[in-house]
C-alpha positions in Angstrom: 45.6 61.1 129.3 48.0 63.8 129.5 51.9 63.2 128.9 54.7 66.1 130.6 57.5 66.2 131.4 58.9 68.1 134.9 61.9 70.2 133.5 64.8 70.1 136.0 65.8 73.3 137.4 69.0 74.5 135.5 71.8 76.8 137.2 74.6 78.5 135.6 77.9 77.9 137.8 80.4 80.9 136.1 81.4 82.6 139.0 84.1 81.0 141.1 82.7 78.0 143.6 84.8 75.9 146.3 84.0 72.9 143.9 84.8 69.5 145.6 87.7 67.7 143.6 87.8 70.4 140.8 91.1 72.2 141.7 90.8 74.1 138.2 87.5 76.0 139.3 89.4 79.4 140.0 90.7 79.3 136.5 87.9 78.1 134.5 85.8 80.4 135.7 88.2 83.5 134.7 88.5 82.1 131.6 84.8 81.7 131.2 84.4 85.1 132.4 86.5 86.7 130.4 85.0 84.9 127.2 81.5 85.8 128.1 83.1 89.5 128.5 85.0 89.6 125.1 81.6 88.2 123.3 79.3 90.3 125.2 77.1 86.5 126.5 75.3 86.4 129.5 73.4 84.3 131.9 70.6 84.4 129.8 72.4 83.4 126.3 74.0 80.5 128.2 70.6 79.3 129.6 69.5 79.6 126.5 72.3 77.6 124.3 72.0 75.0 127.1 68.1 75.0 126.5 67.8 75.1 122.6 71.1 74.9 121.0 72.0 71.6 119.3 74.4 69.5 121.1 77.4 67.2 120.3 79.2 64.8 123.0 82.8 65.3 123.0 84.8 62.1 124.4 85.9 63.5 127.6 82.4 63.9 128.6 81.7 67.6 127.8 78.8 68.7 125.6 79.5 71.1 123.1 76.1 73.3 122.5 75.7 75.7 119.3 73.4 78.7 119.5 72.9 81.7 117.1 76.4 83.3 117.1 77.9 81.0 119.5 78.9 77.6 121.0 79.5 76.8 124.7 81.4 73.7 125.8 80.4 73.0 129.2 79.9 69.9 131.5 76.4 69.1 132.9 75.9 67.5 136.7 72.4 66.5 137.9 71.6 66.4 141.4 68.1 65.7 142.3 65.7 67.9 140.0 68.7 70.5 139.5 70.9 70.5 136.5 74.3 72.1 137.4 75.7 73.8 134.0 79.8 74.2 134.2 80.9 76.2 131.4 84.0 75.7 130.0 84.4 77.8 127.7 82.4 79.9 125.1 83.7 80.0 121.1 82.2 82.0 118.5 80.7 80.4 115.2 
């Protein structure tokens, strides 16, 4: 007998979405932006925090995610076999 597990498809929401009631979309994602931009992260490094990086639950319901030289707060909504990443913000170690 084999044992797997199906990995949910993951995608990165930095970029500015008409996100149903989330009125502070515009400026979380400038702010994410511009924290990405400052630390030189990408796509990739998020993907990657969100993928390996050890996590703590904060109490509002955000998952805080450490990786190499960083740590991402972000908030995680599944939606059928997609995992929808909001980052919050991105903090260096």
């Amino acid at each position: 007998m084999y044992l797997y597990t199906i990995m949910a498809d993951i995608r990165i929401n930095v970029a500015f979405r008409n996100v149903k009631d989330r009125k502070d979309s515009m400026i979380r994602s400038d702010h994410v932006m511009g924290r990405m931009a400052q630390r030189g992260i990408g796509r990739e490094q998020i993907m990657d925090a969100v993928k390996k990086g050890a996590k703590r639950l904060r109490k509002d319901g955000s998952i805080i995610a450490e990786y190499r030289w960083f740590r991402i707060v972000y908030r995680e909504f599944r939606m059928e076999n997609i995992r929808k990443i909001y980052p919050i913000t991105v903090i260096e170690v």
